[in-house]
N, C-alpha and C positions, 0 to 999 in steps of 0.2 A: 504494500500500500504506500503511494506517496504523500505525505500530509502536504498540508497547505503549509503557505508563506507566513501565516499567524504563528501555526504550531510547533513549525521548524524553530521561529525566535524564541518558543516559549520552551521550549525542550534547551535550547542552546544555552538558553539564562541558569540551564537547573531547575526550573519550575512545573515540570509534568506533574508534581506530586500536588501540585496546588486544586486539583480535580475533588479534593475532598474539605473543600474550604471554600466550595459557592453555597455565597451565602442563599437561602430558599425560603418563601414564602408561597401559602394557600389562602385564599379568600375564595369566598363567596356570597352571593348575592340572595338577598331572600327578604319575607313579607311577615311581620307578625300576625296573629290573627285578631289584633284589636290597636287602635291608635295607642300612641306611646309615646311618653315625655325625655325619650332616652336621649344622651348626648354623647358627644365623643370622649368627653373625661369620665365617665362611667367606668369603661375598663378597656386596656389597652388591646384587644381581640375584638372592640365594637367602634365600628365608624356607620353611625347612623346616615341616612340619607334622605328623611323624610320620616314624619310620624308614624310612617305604615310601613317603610323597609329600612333593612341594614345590610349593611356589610359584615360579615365575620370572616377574622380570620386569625393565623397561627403568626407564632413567633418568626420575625425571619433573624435567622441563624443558618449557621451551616452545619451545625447537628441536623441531619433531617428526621432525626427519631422525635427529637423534641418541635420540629418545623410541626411535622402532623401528627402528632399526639396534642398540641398545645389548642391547634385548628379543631378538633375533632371536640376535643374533651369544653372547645368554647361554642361550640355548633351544641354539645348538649344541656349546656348552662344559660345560654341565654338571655329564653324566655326566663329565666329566676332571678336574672341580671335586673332583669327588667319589667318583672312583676307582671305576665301577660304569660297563659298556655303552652303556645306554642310558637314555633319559627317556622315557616315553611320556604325550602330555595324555590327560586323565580323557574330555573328551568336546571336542565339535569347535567348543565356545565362546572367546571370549577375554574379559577385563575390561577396560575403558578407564576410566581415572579423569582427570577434568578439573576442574581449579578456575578461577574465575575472579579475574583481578588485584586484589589485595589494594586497589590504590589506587582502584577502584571504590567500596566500602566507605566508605573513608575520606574521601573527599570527600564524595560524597552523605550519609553522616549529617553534619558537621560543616553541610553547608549544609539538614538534615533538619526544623528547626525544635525548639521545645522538648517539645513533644506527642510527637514519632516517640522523642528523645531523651530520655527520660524512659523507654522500653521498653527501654533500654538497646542498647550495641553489638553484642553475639553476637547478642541476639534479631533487630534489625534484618537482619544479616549472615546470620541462616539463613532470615528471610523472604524472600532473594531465592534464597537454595537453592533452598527448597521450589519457590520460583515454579517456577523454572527447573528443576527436577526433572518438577514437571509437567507443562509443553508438551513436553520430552523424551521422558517418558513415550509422549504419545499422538504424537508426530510420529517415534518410533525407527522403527518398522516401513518408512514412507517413508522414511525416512534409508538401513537397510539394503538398499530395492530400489536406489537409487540407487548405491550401492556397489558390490554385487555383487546385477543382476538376476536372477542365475540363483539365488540364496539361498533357499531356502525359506521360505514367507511366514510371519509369525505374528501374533498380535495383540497390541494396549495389553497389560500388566500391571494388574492392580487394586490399587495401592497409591495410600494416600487420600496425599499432600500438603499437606492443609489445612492443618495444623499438625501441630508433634511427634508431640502425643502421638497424634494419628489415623495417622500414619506410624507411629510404633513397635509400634501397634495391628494393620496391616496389613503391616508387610513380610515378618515370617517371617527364617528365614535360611536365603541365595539361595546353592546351592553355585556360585565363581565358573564363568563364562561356560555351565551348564549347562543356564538356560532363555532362549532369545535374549527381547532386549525387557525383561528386567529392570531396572528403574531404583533403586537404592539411595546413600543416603549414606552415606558414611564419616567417622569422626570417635567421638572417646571421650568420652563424657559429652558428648553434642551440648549442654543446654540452658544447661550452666555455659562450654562452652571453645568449642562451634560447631561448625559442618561445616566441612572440610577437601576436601571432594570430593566433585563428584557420578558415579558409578560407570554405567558402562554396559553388560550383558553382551547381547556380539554372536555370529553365526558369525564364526571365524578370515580365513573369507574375505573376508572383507568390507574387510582390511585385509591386504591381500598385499604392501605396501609404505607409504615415508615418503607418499608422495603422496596414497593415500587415507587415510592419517594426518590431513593436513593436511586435504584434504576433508572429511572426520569432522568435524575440531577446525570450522572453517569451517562448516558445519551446524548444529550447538550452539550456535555463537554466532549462528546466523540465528533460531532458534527462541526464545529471547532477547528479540526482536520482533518476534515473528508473534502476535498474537492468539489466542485460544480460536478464533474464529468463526471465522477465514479459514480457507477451504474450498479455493482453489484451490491446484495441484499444486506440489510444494517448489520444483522449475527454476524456476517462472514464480512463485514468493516469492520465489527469489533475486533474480531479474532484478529483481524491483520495489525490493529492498532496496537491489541497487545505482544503482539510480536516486535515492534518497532518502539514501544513505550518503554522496554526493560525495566533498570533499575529506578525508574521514575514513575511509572507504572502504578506503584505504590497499593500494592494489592488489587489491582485491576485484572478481572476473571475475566474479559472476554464475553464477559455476559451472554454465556453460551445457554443459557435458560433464564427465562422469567422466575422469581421468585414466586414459590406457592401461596396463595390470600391465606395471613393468620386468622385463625377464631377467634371469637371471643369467649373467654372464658367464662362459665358457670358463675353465676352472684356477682359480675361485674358491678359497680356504683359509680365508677367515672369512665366510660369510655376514651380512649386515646390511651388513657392511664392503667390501661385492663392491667397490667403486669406487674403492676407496683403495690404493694401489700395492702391489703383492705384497708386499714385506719390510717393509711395515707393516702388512698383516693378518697376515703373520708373529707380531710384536712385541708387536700388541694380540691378538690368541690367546692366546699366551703368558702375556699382563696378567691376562685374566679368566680361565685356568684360575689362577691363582695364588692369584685372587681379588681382585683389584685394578680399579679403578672406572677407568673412562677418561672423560677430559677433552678434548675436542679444543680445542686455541690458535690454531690456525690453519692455515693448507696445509701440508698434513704434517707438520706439528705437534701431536705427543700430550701427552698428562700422563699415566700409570699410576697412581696414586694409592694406596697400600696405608695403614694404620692412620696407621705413625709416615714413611714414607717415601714417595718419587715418584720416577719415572723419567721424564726426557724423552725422547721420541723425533721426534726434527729430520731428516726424510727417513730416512737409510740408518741416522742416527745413533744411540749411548744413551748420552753422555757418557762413554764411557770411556776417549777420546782426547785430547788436551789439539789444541787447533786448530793452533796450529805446525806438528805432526808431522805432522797432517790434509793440512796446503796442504803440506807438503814432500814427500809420497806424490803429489802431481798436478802435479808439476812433473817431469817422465822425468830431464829432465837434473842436474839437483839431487839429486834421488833416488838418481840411479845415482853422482854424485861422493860423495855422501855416506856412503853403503854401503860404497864403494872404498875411503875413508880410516878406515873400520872394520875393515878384516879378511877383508870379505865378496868374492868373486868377481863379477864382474861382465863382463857383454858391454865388449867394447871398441868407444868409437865417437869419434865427431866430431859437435859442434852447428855448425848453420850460422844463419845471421841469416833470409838468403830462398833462395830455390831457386835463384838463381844461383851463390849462389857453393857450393853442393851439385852440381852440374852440374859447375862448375870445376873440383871437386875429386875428383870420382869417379874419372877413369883412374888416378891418384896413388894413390888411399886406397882405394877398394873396386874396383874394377876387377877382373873376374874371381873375385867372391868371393861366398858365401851372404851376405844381407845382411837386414836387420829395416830399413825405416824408420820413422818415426811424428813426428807433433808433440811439442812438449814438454811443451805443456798436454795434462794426460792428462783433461780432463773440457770445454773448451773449443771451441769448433768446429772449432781444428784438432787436434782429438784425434787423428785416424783414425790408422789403421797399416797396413802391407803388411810381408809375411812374403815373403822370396822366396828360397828353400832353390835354384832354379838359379838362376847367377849372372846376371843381367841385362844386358841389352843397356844402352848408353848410352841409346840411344831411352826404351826402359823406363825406366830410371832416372828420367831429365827427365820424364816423363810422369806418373809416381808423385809425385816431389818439389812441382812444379809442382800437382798436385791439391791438396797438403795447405797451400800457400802460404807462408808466413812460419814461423821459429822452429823448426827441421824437426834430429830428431836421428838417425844413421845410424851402425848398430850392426853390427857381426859376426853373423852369428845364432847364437844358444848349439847345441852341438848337442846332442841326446839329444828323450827325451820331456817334456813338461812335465806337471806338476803343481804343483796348486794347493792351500795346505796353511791349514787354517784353527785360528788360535794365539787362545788365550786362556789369558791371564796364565802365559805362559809355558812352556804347553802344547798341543801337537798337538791337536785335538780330531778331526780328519780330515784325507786327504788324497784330492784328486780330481783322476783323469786329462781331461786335456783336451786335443779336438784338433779344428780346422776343420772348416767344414758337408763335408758331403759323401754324397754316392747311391754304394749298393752294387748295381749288376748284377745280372738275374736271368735275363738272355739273350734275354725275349719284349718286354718292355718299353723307349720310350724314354728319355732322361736327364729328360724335360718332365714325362714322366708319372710316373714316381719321385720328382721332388721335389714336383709335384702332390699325391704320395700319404702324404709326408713332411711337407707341410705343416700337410695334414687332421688328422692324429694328432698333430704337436705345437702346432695352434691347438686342440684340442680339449682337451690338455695344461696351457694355459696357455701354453706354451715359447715362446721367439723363432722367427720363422718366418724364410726368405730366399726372395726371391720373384725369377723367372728373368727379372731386370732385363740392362741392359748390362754390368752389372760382373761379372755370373754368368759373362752369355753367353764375354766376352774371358776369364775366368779357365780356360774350356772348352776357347776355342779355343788357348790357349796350350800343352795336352793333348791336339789333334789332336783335340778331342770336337764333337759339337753339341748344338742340345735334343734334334734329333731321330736321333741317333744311339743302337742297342741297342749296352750294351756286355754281354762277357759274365756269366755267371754267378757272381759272388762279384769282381769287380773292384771295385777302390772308384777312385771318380773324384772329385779334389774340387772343392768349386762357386768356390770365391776362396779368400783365404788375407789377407784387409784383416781389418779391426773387424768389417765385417758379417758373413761367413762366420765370424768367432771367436765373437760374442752367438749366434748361430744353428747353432754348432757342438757338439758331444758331449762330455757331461760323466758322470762318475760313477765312484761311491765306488773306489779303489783302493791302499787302505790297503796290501794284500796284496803289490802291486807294488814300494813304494818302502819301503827297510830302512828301521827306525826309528831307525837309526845317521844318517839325513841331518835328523831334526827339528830339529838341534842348529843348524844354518843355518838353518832360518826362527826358530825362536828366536830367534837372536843378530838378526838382519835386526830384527824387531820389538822387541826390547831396546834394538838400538842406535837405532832409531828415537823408542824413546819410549812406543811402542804398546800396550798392553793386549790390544787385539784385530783381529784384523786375517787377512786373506790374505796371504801370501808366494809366487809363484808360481817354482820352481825349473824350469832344464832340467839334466834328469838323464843324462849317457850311458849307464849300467847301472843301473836302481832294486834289483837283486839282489845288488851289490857294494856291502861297508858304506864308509860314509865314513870318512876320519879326515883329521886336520887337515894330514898329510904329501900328502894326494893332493886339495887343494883344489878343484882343477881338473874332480872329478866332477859338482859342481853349481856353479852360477852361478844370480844372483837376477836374474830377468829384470824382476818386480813385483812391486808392495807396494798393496793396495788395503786404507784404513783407515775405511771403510765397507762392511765385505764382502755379498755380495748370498747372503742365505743360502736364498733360494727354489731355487738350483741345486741345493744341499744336500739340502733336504728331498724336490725333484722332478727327479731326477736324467734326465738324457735313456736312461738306460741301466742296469737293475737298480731296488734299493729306496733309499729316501733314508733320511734321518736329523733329526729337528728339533731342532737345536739353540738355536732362540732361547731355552727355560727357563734353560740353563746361562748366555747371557747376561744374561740379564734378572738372573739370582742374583746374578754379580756389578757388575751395575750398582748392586743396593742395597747392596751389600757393600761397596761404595767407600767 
């Protein structure tokens, strides 16, 4: 393949590698479904255009994972942007705007001679626009079959390139993504300030994900150095370009296959973001209805970005925890002395170092008794826990201890129900009942096929699922159950009673059940701790008998988690949820 005279200079400078550094942008054009007071400082993905349409679009960057995840995940927020149903697009186009890196420019005119430089910098800088608008032009249509074959075909646009003013002569104005195969530049007053962008309007489909994003970008910049004349098909351009790109190339496949369209996964909440852990598409939801720009820093690591203010979000985190009180929430035993010497109720227990001397000590100290064990690192490999409401044999006991290994704390188990009560700045905001996986009987069916059928509907959910491993089977058989045993109609049988069967156990809203005479314990819990925001998880013997501080003894703080996981919240295993992340995010910037 012989490249063009563009790509020749751009390889000669050392710059072939610059192909992953155009920067990209998606917009598109659409109608709300009722008039609307929105403006352009709302959020930075919204440029209104009339009370009844907008523009949406994505971050331009030369990430293009974050180019159309940012687009995507603002096409489904909106209408919550802006207080109104729905958004619907005008037609079934999109616009792609790509610039090429600024340092192309810059070195090739300085090394441009005095003849080129003498036409000045912009002129030079939009005569490779236009180049490159041109071969764009006639090579879009193959661009789009490759993309999406099933696309409907169309032809070149007739916009002259030549220069300016034959361009400004010819282009018209293109409603965005309305006629596929449109090629125009953007930019204000091109001939004084330049072009900013060469615009591409495609079908939607054609970019169903980052990946034919990237593909896209990766085209553009083939076409770049493909000749007027070359005739032969783009696949077998690529290939040739990657043979003449070498070590500049820069990871350039040839683009010998389209990338396969990703799914969406199961319980998505932010689309664009499907991939990023639940209670951070939580968080960044939250961000962009707000109106706030997101920045990714790193793994799971966000920036929300508003005018005058930002919010980190660090995994579970948004800063409104001081780190101390963070690490003293995941240490059980620490947690629970600490609480003690507040005021708070607490399970009575014993730490032990390793499982021997927990063994040692059980006929003395638990012996015949309901008992909770668990590690004392509550987020470390021996986090796990076992819940064991009949009192355990010795055997049991060793067998439990011994699983979880070293550092192992053994608790009375609180009695009552538990709930989980979610505090921010010293208020309730919810409380939610919670209790171990478990199948309810329906008298034709067995226990295999019940949680078979349980799993279906909470992988389809999103939810944790538990799957009928060894730890199921032994929690079964300790209930005289099997998989394959029907039990009857309306029994509830439960699957374990460790960590797993708890993540994979039933949650939801039950404000109704617990007075609001007991909030004043997770309050104080989180007060004393230091916390701002957080879960308190109480067991309550009566939630219908009000507390008071003479009858202590009704609740007990079993946990403190200061990263609470508020996907439970909003997608409750049982009833409707509640999204609380705005209320956080509020006072995150309000700190």
């Amino acid at each position: 393949m012989q490249m063009t005279d563009d790509m020749q200079q751009v390889f000669a400078h050392g710059m072939g590698a610059l192909r992953t550094d155009l920067p990209v942008r998606i917009l598109r054009l659409g109608g709300w479904n009722q008039p609307t007071a929105a403006d352009s400082r709302m959020s930075p993905y919204l440029y209104p255009i009339s009370d009844a349409a907008a523009i949406i679009m994505g971050a331009q960057t030369v990430d293009t994972h974050l180019a159309w995840s940012s687009w995507r995940a603002a096409v489904d927020t909106a209408p919550d942007m802006v207080g109104v149903s729905a958004w619907t697009p005008t037609n079934a186009g999109v616009r792609v705007q790509l610039a090429l890196p600024e340092a192309i420019f810059t070195d090739l005119f300085t090394d441009s001679g005095k003849e080129v430089q003498a036409q000045g910098y912009v002129t030079y800088r939009n005569g490779w626009y236009l180049r490159w608008a041109q071969r764009l032009q006639r090579r879009l249509p193959g661009i789009a079959q490759l993309l999406r074959p099933s696309a409907p075909e169309f032809s070149p646009a007739g916009v002259d390139f030549t220069n300016l003013r034959r361009y400004q002569q010819t282009v018209g104005e293109p409603t965005i993504g309305a006629v596929p195969g449109t090629v125009t530049l953007a930019g204000v007053r091109l001939t004084e300030r330049g072009v900013l962008t060469v615009d591409l309007d495609l079908p939607a489909d054609c970019i169903p994900d980052a990946a034919h994003l990237a593909a896209l970008r990766d085209l553009c910049w083939l076409t770049l150095a493909v000749n007027d004349d070359e005739t032969a098909p783009l696949p077998e351009l690529a290939r040739g370009f990657a043979n003449v790109a070498g070590d500049q190339g820069d990871g350039w496949s040839g683009l010998s296959a389209m990338p396969q369209e990703a799914g969406q996964p199961a319980g998505t909440i932010l689309p664009g973001f499907e991939h990023e852990a639940l209670t951070q598409q939580i968080y960044l939801r939250a961000g962009l209805v707000a109106g706030m720009g997101v920045t990714p820093l790193g793994t799971e690591l966000w920036s929300l970005d508003g005018e005058q203010q930002s919010v980190i979000i660090a995994g579970q985190q948004v800063g409104l925890n001081p780190d101390a009180a963070v690490a003293l929430t995941r240490n059980r035993d620490a947690l629970m002395r600490f609480l003690g010497t507040h005021g708070l109720v607490v399970p009575r227990g014993n730490t032990y170092r390793n499982a021997d001397a927990a063994v040692a000590d059980f006929d003395r100290s638990f012996g015949h008794k309901s008992i909770f064990v668990g590690g004392t690192d509550t987020q470390g490999p021996g986090s796990g826990s076992v819940a064991m409401p009949v009192p355990p044999t010795p055997e049991r006991f060793a067998e439990v201890v011994r699983a979880l290994g070293d550092d192992i704390m053994v608790q009375l188990l609180a009695p009552g129900s538990l709930y989980r009560c979610l505090v921010l700045d010293g208020k309730v905001l919810a409380v939610q009942a919670r209790d171990y996986a478990y199948v309810v009987g329906d008298g034709r069916h067995d226990v295999a096929a019940l949680l078979a059928a349980k799993r279906t509907r909470r992988a389809a959910a999103g939810q944790p699922t538990l799957a009928l491993d060894a730890g199921v089977t032994a929690g079964l058989a300790r209930q005289n159950v099997t998989s394959a045993s029907v039990i009857p109609r309306g029994t509830q049988v439960y699957l374990g009673r460790d960590t797993a069967a708890f993540v994979a156990g039933e949650y939801w809203d039950d404000r109704a059940s617990l007075d609001q005479s007991y909030d004043v314990v997770a309050v104080q819990a989180a007060t004393a701790l230091g916390l701002r925001y957080c879960t308190v998880d109480l067991a309550v013997i009566n939630g219908f008998i009000a507390y008071s501080e003479d009858q202590a003894e009704l609740a007990q703080v079993v946990g403190v988690d200061a990263t609470p996981d508020l996907v439970s919240f909003l997608r409750p295993t049982i009833g409707d949820g509640n999204d609380f992340a705005p209320a956080v995010l509020a006072a995150a910037l309000a700190k």
